[in-house]
py3Dmol code that shows the C-alpha trace and the ligand (Angstrom):
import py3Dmol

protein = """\
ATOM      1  CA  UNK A   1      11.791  -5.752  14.396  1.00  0.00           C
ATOM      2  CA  UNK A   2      12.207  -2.946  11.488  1.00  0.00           C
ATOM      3  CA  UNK A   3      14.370  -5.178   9.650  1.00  0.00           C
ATOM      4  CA  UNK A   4      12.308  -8.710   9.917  1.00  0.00           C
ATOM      5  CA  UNK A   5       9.299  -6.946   8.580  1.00  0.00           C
ATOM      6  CA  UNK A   6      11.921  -5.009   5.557  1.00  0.00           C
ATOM      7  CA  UNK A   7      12.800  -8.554   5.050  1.00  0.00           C
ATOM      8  CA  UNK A   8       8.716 -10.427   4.640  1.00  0.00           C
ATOM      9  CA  UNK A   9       7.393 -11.180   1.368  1.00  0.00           C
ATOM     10  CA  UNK A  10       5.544  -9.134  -0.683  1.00  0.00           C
ATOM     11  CA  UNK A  11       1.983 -11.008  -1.234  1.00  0.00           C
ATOM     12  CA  UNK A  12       1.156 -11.043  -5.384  1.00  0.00           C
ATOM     13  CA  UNK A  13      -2.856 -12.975  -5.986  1.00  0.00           C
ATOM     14  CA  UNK A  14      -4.639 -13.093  -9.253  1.00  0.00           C
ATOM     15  CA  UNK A  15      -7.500 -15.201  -9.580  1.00  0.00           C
ATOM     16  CA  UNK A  16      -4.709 -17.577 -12.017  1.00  0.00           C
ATOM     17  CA  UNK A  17      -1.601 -16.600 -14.155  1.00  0.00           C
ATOM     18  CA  UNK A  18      -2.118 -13.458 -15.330  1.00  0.00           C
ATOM     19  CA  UNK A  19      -1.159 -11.740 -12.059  1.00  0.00           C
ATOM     20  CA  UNK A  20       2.276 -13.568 -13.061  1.00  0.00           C
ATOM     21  CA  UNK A  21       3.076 -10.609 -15.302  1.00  0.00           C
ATOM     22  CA  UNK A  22       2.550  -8.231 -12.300  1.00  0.00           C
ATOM     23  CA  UNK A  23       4.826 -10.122  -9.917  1.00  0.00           C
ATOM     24  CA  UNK A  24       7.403 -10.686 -13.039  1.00  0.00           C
ATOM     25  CA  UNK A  25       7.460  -6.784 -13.351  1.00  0.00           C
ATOM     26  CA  UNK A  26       8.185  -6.836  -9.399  1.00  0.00           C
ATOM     27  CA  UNK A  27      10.732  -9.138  -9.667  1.00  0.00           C
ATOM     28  CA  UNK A  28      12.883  -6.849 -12.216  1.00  0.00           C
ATOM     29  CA  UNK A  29      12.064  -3.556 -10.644  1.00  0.00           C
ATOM     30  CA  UNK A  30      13.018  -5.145  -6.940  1.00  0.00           C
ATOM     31  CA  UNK A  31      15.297  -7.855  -7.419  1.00  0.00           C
ATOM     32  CA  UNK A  32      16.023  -8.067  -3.326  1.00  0.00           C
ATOM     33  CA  UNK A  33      12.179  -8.314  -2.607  1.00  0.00           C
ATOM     34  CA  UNK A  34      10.537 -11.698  -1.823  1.00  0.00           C
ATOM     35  CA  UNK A  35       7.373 -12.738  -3.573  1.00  0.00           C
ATOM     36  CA  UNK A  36       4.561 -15.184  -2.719  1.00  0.00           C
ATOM     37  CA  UNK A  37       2.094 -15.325  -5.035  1.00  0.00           C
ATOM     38  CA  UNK A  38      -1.063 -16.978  -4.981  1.00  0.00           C
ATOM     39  CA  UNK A  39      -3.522 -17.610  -8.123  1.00  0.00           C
ATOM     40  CA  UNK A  40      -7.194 -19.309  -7.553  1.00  0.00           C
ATOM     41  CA  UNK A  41      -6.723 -21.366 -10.356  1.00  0.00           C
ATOM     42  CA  UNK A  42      -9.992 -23.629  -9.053  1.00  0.00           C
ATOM     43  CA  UNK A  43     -11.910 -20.768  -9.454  1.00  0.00           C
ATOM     44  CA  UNK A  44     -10.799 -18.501 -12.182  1.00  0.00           C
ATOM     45  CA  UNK A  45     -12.194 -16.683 -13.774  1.00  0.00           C
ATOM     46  CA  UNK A  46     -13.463 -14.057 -11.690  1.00  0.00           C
ATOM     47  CA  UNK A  47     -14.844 -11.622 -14.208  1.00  0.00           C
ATOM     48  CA  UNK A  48     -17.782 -13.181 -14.722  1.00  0.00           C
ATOM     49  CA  UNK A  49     -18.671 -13.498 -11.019  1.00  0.00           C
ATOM     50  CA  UNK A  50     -20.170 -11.393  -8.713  1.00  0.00           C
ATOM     51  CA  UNK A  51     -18.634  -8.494  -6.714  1.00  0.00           C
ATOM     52  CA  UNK A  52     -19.863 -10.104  -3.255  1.00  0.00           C
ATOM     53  CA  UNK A  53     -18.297 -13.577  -4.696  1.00  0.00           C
ATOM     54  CA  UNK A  54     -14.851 -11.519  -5.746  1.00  0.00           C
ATOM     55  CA  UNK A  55     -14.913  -9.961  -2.356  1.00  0.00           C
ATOM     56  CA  UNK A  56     -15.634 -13.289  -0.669  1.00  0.00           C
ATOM     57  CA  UNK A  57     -12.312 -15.247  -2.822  1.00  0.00           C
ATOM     58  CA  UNK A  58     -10.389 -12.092  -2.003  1.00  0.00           C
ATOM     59  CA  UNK A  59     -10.347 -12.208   1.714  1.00  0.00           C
ATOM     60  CA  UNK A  60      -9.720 -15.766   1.833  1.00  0.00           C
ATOM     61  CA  UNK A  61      -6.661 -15.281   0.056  1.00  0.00           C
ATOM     62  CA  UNK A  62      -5.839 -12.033   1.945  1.00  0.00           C
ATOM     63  CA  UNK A  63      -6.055 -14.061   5.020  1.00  0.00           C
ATOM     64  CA  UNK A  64      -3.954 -17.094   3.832  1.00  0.00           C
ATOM     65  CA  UNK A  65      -1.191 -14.486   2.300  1.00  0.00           C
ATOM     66  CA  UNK A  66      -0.981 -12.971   6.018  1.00  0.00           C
ATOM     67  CA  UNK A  67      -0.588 -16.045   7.048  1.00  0.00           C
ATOM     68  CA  UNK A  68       2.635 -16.118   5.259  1.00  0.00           C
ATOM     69  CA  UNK A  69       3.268 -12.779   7.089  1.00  0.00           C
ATOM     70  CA  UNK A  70       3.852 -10.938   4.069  1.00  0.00           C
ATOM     71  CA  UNK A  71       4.533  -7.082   4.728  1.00  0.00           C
ATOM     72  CA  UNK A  72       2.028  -5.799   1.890  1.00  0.00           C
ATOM     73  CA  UNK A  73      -0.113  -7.386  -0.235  1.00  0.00           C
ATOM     74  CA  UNK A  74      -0.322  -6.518  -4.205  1.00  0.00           C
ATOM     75  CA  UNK A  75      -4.282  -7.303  -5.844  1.00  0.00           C
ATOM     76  CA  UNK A  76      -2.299  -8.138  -9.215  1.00  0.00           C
ATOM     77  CA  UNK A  77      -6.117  -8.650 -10.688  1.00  0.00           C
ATOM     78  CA  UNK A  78      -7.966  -5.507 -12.198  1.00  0.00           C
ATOM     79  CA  UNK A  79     -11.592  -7.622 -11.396  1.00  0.00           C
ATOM     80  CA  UNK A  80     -10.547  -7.800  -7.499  1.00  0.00           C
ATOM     81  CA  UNK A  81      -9.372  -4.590  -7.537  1.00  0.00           C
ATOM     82  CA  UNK A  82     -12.114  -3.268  -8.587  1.00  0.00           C
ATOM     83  CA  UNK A  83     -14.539  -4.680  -6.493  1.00  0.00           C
ATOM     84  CA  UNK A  84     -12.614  -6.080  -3.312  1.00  0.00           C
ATOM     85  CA  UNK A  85      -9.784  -3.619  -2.524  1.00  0.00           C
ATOM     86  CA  UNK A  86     -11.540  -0.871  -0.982  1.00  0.00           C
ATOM     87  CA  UNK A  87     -13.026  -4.181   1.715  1.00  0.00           C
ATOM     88  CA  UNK A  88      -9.402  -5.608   1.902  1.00  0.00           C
ATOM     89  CA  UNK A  89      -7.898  -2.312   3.039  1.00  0.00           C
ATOM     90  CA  UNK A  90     -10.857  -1.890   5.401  1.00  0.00           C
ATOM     91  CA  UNK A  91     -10.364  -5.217   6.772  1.00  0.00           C
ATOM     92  CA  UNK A  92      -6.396  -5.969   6.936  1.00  0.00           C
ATOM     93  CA  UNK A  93      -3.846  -3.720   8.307  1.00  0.00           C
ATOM     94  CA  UNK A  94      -1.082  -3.902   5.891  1.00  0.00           C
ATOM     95  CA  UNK A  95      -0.747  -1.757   2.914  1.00  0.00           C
ATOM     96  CA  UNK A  96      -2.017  -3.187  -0.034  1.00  0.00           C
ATOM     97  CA  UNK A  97      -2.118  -1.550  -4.122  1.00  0.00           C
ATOM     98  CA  UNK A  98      -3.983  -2.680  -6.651  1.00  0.00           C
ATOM     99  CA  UNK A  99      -3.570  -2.247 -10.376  1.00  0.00           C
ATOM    100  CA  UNK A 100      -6.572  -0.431 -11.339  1.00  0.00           C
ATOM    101  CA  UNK A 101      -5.450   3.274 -10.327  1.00  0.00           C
ATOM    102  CA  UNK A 102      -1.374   2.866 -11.547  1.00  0.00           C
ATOM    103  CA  UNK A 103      -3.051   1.823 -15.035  1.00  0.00           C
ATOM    104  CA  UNK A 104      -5.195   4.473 -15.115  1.00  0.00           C
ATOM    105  CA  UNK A 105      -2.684   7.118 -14.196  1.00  0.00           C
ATOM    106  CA  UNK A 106      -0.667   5.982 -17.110  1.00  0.00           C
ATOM    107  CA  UNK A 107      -3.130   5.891 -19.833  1.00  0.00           C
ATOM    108  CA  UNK A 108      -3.644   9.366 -19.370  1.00  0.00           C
ATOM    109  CA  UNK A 109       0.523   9.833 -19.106  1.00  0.00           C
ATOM    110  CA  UNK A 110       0.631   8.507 -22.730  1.00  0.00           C
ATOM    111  CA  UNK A 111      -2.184   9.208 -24.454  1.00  0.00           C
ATOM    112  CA  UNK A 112      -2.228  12.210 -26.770  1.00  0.00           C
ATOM    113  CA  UNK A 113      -5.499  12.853 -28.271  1.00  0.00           C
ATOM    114  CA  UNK A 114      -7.362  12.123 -24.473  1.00  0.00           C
ATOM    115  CA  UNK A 115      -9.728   9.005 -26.279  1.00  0.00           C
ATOM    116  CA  UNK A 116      -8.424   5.976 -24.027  1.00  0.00           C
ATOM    117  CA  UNK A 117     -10.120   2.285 -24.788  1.00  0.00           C
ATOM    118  CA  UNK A 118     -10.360   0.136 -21.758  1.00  0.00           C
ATOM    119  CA  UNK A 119     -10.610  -3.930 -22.078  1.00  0.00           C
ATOM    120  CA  UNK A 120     -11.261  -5.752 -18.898  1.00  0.00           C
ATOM    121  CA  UNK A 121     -13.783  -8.650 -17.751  1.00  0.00           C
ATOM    122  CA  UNK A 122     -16.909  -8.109 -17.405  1.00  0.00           C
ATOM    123  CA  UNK A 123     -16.412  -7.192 -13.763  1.00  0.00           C
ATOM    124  CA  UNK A 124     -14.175  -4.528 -14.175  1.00  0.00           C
ATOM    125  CA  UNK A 125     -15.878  -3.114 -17.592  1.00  0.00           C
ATOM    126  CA  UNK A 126     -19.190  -3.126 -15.486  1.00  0.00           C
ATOM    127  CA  UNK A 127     -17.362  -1.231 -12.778  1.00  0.00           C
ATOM    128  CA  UNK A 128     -17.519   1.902 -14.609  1.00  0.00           C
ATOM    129  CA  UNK A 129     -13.839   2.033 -11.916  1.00  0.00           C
ATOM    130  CA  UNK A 130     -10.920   2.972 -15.118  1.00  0.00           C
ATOM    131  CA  UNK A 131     -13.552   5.729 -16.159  1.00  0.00           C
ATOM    132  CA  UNK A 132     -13.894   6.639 -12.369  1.00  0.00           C
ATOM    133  CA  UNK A 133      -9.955   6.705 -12.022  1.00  0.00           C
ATOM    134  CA  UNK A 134      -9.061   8.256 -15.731  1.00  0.00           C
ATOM    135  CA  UNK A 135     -11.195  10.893 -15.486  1.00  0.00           C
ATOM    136  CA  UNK A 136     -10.329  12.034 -11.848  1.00  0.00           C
ATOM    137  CA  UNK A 137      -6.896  12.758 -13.750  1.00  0.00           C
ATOM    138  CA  UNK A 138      -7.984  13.935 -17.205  1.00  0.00           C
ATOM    139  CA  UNK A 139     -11.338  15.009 -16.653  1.00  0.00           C
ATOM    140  CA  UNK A 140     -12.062  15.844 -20.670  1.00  0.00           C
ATOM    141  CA  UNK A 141     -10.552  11.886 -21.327  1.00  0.00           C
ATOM    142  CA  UNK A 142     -13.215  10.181 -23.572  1.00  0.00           C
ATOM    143  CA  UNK A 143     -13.243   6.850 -22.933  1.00  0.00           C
ATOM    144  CA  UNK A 144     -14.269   3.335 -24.135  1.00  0.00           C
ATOM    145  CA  UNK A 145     -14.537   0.146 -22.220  1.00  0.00           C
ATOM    146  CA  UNK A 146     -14.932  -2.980 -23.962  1.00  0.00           C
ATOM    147  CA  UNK A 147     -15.543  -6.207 -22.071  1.00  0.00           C
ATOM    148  CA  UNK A 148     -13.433  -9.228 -23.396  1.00  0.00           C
ATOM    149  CA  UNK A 149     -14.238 -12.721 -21.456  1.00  0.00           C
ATOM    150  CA  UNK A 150     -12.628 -15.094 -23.722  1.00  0.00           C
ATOM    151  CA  UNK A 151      -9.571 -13.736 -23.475  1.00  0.00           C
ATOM    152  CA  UNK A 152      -8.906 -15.046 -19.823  1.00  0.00           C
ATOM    153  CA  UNK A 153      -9.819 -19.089 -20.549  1.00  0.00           C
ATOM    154  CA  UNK A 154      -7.797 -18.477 -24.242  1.00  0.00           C
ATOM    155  CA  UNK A 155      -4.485 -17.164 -21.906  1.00  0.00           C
ATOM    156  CA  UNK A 156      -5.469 -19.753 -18.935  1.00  0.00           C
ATOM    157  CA  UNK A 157      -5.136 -22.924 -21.858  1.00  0.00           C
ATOM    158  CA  UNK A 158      -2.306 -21.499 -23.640  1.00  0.00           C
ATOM    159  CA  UNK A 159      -3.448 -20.208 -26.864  1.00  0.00           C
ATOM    160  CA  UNK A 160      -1.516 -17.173 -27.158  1.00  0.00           C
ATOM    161  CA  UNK A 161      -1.375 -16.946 -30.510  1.00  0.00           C
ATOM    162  CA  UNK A 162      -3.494 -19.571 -32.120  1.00  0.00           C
ATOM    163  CA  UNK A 163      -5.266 -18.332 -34.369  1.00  0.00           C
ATOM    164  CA  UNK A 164      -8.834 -19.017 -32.693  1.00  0.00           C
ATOM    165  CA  UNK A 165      -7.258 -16.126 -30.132  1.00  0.00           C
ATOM    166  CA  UNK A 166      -6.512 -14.046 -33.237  1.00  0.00           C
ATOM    167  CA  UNK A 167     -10.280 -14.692 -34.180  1.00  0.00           C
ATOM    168  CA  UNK A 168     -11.850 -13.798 -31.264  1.00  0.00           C
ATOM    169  CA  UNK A 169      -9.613 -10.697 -30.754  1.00  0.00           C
ATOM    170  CA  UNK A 170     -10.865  -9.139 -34.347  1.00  0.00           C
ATOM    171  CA  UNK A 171     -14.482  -9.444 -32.969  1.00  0.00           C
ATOM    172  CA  UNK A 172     -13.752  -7.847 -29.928  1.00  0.00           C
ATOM    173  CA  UNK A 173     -11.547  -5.005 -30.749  1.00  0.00           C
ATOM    174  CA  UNK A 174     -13.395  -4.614 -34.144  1.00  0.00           C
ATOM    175  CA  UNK A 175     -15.825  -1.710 -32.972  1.00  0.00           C
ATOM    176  CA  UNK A 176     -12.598  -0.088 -30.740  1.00  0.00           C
ATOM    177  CA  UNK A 177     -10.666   0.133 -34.349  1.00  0.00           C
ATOM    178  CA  UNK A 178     -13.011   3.220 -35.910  1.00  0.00           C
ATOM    179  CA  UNK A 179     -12.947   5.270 -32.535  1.00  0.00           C
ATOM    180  CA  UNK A 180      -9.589   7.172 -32.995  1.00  0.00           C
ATOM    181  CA  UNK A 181      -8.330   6.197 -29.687  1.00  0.00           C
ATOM    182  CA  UNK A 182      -4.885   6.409 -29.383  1.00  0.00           C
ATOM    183  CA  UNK A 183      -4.315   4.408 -26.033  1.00  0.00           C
ATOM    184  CA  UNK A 184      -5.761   0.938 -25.175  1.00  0.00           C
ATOM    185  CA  UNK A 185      -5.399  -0.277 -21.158  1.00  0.00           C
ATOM    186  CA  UNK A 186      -4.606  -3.960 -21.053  1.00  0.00           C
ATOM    187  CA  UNK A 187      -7.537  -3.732 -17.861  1.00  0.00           C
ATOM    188  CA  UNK A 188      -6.827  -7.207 -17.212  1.00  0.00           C
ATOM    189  CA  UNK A 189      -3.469  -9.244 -16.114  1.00  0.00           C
ATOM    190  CA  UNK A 190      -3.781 -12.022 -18.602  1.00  0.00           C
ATOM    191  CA  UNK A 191      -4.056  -9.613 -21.239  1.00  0.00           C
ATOM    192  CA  UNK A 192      -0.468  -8.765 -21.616  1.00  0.00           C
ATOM    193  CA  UNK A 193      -0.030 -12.089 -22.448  1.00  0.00           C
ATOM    194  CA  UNK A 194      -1.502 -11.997 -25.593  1.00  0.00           C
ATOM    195  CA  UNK A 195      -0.081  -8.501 -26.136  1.00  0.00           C
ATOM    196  CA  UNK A 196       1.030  -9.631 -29.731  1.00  0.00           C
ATOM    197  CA  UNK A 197      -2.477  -9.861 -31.329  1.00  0.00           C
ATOM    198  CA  UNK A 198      -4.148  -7.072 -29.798  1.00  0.00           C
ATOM    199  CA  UNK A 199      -0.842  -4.796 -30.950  1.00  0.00           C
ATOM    200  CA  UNK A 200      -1.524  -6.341 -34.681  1.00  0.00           C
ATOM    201  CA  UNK A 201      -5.023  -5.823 -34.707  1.00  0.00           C
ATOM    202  CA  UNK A 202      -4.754  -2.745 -33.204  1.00  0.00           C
ATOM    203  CA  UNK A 203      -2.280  -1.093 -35.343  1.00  0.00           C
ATOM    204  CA  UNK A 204       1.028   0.862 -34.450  1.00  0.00           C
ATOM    205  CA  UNK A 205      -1.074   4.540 -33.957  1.00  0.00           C
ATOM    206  CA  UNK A 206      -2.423   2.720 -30.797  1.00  0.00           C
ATOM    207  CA  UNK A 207      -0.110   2.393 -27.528  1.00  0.00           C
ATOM    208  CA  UNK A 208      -0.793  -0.295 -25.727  1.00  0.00           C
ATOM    209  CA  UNK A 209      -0.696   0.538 -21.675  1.00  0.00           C
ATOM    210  CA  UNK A 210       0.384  -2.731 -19.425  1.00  0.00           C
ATOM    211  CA  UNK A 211      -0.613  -1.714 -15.502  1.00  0.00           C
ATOM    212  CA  UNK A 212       2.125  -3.793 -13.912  1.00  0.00           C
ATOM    213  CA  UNK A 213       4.651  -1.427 -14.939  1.00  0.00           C
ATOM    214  CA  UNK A 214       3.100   1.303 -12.989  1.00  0.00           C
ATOM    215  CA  UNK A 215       2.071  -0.818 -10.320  1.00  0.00           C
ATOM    216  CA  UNK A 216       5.748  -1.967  -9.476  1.00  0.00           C
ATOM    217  CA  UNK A 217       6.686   1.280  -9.654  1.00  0.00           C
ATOM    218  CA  UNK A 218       4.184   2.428  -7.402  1.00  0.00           C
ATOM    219  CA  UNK A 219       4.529  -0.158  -5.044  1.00  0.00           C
ATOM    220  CA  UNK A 220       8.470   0.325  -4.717  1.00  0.00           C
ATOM    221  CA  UNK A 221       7.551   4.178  -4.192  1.00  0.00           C
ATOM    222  CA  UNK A 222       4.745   2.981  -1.165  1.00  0.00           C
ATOM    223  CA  UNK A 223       7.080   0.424   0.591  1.00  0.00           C
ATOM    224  CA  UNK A 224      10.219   3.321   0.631  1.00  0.00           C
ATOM    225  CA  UNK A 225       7.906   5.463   2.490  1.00  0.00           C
ATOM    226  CA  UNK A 226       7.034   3.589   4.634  1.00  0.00           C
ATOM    227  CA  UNK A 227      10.554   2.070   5.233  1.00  0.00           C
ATOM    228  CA  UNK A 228       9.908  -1.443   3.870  1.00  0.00           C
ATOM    229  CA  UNK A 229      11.968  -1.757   1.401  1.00  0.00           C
ATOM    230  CA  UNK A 230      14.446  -5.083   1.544  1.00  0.00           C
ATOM    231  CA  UNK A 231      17.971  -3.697   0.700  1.00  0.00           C
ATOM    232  CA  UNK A 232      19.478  -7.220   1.743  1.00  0.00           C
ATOM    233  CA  UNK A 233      20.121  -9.753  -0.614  1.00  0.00           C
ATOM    234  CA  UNK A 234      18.050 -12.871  -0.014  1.00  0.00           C
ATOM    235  CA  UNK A 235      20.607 -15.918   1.479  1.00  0.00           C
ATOM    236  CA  UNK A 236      20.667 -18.503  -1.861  1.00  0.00           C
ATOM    237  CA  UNK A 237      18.203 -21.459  -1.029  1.00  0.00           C
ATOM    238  CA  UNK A 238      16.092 -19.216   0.736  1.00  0.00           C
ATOM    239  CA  UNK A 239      13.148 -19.507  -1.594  1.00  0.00           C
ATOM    240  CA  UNK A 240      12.570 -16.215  -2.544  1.00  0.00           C
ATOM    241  CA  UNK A 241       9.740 -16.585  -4.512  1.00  0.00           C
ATOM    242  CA  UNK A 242       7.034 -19.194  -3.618  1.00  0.00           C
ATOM    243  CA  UNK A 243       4.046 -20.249  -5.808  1.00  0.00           C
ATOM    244  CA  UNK A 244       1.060 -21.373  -4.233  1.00  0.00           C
ATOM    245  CA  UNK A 245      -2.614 -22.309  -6.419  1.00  0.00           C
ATOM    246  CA  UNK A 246      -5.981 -23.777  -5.650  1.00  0.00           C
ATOM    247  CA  UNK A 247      -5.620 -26.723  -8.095  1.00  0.00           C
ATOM    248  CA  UNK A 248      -3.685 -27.870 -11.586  1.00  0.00           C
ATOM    249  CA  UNK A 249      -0.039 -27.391  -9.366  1.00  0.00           C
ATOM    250  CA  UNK A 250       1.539 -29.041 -12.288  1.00  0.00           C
ATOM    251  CA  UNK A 251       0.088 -26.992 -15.183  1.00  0.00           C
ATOM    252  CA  UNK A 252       0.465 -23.592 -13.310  1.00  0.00           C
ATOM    253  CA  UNK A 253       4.423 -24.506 -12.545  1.00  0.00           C
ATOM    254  CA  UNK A 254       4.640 -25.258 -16.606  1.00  0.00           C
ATOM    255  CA  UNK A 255       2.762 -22.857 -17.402  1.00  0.00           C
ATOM    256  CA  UNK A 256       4.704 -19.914 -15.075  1.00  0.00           C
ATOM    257  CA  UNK A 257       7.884 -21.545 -16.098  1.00  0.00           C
ATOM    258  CA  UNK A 258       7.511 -20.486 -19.829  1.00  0.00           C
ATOM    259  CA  UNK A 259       6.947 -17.155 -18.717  1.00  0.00           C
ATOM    260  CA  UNK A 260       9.066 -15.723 -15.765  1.00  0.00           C
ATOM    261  CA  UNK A 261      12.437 -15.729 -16.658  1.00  0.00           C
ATOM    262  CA  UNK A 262      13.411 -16.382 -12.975  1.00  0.00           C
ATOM    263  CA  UNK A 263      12.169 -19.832 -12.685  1.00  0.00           C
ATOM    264  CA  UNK A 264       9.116 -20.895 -10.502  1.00  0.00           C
ATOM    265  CA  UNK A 265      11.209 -23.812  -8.659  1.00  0.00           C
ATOM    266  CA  UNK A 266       7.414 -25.811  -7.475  1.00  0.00           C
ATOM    267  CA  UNK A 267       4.099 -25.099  -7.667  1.00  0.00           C
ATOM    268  CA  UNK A 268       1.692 -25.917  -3.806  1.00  0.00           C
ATOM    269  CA  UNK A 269      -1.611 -26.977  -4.103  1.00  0.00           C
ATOM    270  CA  UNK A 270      -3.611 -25.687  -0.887  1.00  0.00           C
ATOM    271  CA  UNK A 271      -7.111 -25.797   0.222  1.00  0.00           C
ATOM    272  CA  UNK A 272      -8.119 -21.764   0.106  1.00  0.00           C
ATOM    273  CA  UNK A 273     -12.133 -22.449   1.349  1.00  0.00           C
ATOM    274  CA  UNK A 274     -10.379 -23.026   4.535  1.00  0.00           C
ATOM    275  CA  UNK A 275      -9.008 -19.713   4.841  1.00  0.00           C
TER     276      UNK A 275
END
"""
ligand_1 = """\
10
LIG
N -6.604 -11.411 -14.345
C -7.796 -10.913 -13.806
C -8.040 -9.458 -14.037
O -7.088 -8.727 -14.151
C -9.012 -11.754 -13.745
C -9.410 -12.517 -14.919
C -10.561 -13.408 -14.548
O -10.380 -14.236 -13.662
O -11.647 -13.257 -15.122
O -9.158 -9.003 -14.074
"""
view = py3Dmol.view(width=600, height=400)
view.addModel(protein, "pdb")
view.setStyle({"model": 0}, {"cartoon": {"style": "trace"}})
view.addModel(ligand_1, "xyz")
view.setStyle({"model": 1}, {"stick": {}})
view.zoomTo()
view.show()
């Protein structure tokens, strides 16, 4: 029984693609471990929403990942884990991480001078939760959130480094520039996406913290604990990993394609209201 569970997927949901660079970072840190991942493309984005609404979306995709049995579930989206994790772990009896508290935990690993910027959605900027979390580590950390909403429908259509992105990225970061922080949390998934232009706008005195990192390597440490780790190769043909939206199948699989260097094989459309 031990070994069918060691052997379940891992469950990866962001409310679209930018929990992609989460399960990508699982992928190379666990190369035996199975993912499905799930993004709400119909609904993104989430960080304008409320938390009740986030909550809501969250449990209908917790439920619809179960039903894929998977053995844990990762909330590879800072907005749900922000407001929906603590409900999800309430509600679901399988362990689940988020990427709020590993990306935390590392700002405060790299940064020097202890003034950390924060950018998120509005959700998780309104949260007040990376202050929470930084501060329970570094409790003299200064920090500054700043709440960045373009970003996500700018990463969603592609625009990595149009220079509309590189625009609207000068007017955010802008009044982050003067504050002498030395660290800046990419509080979102998408974000890493566009990693380029917030690294040239925010100069090379300013290390740029990616939560997925942490959050694979946090995961791997909660699944050996608890004895979940896979340590058998997948068969071939086996479909390891298994991509699953609420609309655009085509344009996620694209879209996915260009970034994970282990090919998204198909994209499934399913109806997530009915979960
Ligand atoms: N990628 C998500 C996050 O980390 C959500 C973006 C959105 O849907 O607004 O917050």
């Amino acid at each position: 029984m031990k070994e069918e569970i060691r052997q379940a997927p891992i469950g990866v949901f962001d409310s679209g693609v930018g929990g992609l660079t989460v399960a990508r970072e699982i992928m190379r840190q666990m190369p035996k471990e199975k993912i499905i991942y799930f993004g709400d493309t119909a609904r993104v984005p989430y960080g304008s929403k409320s938390k009740e609404t986030v909550t809501r979306f969250s449990r209908q995709i917790a439920r619809f990942l179960l039903s894929h049995d998977v053995k844990t579930i990762v909330v590879a989206c800072n907005t749900a884990s922000a407001y929906a994790l603590d409900e999800l772990e309430k509600e679901f009896d399988v362990p689940m991480i988020g990427v709020v508290k590993p990306g935390a935990k590392m700002a405060v690993t790299r940064t020097r001078n202890g003034r950390i910027g924060v950018i998120g959605t509005e959700g998780t900027i309104g949260s007040g939760i990376y202050n929470e979390y930084i501060r329970s580590v570094r409790a003299d950390a200064v920090i500054y959130g700043k709440a960045c909403p373009l970003f996500v429908p700018l990463v969603e259509e592609g625009l990595w480094e149009d220079p509309v992105t590189e625009e609207i990225a000068r007017r955010y970061l802008g009044e982050l520039i003067d504050l002498d922080i030395d660290t800046l949390v990419l509080g979102c998934t998408h974000y890493p996406l566009i990693r380029s232009v917030i690294g040239r706008i925010m100069g090379d005195g300013v290390t740029l913290v990616n939560p997925a990192y942490e959050t694979a390597v946090e995961l791997k440490a909660m699944l050996g604990e608890q004895h979940l780790l896979n340590d058998v190769e997948p068969a071939l043909g086996s479909n390891r990993y298994q991509f699953y939206v609420s609309d655009g199948a085509e344009k996620f699989k694209q879209f996915a394609n260009s970034i994970m260097k282990y090919g998204v094989l198909s994209a499934k459309t399913i109806h997530i209201e009915e979960y």
